[in-house]
C-alpha positions as CSV (number, residue, x, y, z in Angstrom):
1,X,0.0,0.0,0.0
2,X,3.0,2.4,0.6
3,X,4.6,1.6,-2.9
4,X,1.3,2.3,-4.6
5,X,0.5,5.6,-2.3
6,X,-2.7,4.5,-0.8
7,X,-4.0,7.5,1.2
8,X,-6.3,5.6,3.8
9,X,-7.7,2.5,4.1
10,X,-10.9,0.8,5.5
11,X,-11.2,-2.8,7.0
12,X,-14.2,-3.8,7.7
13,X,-15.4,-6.0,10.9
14,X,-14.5,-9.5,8.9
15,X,-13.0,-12.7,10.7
16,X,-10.3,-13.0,7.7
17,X,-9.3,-9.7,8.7
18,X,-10.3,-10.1,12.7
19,X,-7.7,-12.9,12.7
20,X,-5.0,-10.2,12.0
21,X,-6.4,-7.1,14.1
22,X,-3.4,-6.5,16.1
23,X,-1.1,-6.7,13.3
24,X,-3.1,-4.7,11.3
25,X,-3.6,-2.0,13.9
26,X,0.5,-1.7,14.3
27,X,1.1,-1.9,10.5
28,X,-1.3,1.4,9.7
29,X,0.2,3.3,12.8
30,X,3.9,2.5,11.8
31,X,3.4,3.3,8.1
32,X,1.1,6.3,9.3
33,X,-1.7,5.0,7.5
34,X,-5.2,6.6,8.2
35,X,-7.3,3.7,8.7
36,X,-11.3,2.7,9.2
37,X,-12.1,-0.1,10.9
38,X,-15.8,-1.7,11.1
39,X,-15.0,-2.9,14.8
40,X,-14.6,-0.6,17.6
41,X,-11.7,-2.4,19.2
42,X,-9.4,-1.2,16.5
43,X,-10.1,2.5,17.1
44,X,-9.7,1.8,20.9
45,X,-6.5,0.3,19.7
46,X,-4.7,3.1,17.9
47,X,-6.9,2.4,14.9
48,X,-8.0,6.0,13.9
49,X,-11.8,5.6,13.9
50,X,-14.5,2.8,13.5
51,X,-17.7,2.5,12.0
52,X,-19.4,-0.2,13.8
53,X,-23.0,-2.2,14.0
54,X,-21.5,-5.3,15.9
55,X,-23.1,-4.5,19.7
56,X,-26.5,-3.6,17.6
57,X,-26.2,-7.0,15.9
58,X,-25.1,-9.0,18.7
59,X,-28.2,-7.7,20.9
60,X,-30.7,-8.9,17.7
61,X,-28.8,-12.3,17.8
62,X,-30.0,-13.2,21.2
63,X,-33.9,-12.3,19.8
64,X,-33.5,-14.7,16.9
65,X,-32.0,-17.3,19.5
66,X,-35.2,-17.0,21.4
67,X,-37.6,-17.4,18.3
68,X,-35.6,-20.4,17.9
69,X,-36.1,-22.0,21.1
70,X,-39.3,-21.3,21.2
71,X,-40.2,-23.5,18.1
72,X,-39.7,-20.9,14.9
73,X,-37.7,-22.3,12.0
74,X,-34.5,-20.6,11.3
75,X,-35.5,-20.5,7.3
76,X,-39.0,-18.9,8.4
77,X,-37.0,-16.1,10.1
78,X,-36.4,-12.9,8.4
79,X,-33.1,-11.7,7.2
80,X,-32.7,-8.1,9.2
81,X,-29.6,-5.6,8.3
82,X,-28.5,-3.5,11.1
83,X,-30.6,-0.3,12.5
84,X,-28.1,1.1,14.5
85,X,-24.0,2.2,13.8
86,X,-21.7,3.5,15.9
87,X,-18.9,6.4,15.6
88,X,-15.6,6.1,17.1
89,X,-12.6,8.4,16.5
90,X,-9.5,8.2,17.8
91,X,-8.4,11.7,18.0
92,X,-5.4,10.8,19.8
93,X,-4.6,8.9,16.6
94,X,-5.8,11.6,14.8
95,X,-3.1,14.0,16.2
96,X,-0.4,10.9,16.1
97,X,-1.3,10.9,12.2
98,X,-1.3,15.0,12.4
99,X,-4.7,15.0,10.8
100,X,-7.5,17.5,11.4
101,X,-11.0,15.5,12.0
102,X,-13.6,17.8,10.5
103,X,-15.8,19.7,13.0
104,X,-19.1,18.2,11.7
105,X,-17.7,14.5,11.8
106,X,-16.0,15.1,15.8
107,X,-20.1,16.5,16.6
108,X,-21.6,13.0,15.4
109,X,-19.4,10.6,16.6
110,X,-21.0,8.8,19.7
111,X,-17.8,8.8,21.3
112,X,-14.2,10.4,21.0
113,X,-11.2,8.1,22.2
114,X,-8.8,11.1,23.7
């Protein structure tokens, strides 16, 4: 990504990439790499933000469990996409990466890792 002059990247919450979080994480900060990750553990770990729907989805797995129990056939069930996203910025990154976060983006993030 250096070689070809990629400005920023986004990985989204996959478990090919989960696999290699950590390495990922310290590969973007040592190259200096802006990156977006779709899982909020990355931003928490110097990642510089994270666009996330994992706690939303995890919290609609335990209703589909209970339809399930409860006699409903998994194929009867309805496929559902995420309703809720999260916003996590690193701004400690940010400044790490000397990189202004726009004003409008710091105001609609649900939370700001300092």
């Amino acid at each position: 990504m250096t070689k070809a002059r990629v400005n920023a990247i986004f990985i989204p919450a996959d478990s090919m990439f989960y696999q290699y979080r950590a390495r990922l994480v310290r590969l973007a900060a040592n190259t200096r790499l802006p990156a977006m990750w779709g899982l909020r553990d990355q931003a928490e770990a110097r990642g510089l933000m994270a666009y996330s729907s994992l706690n939303d989805l995890a919290r609609r797995a335990a209703t589909y469990v209970d339809k399930i129990l409860k006699g409903a056939k998994p194929a009867d069930l309805p496929v559902e996409q995420p309703t809720k996203f999260e916003l996590v910025i690193n701004v400690k990154t940010a400044k790490a990466l000397d990189l202004t976060i726009p004003q409008i983006l710091l105001q609609r993030a649900d939370q700001l890792l300092e």
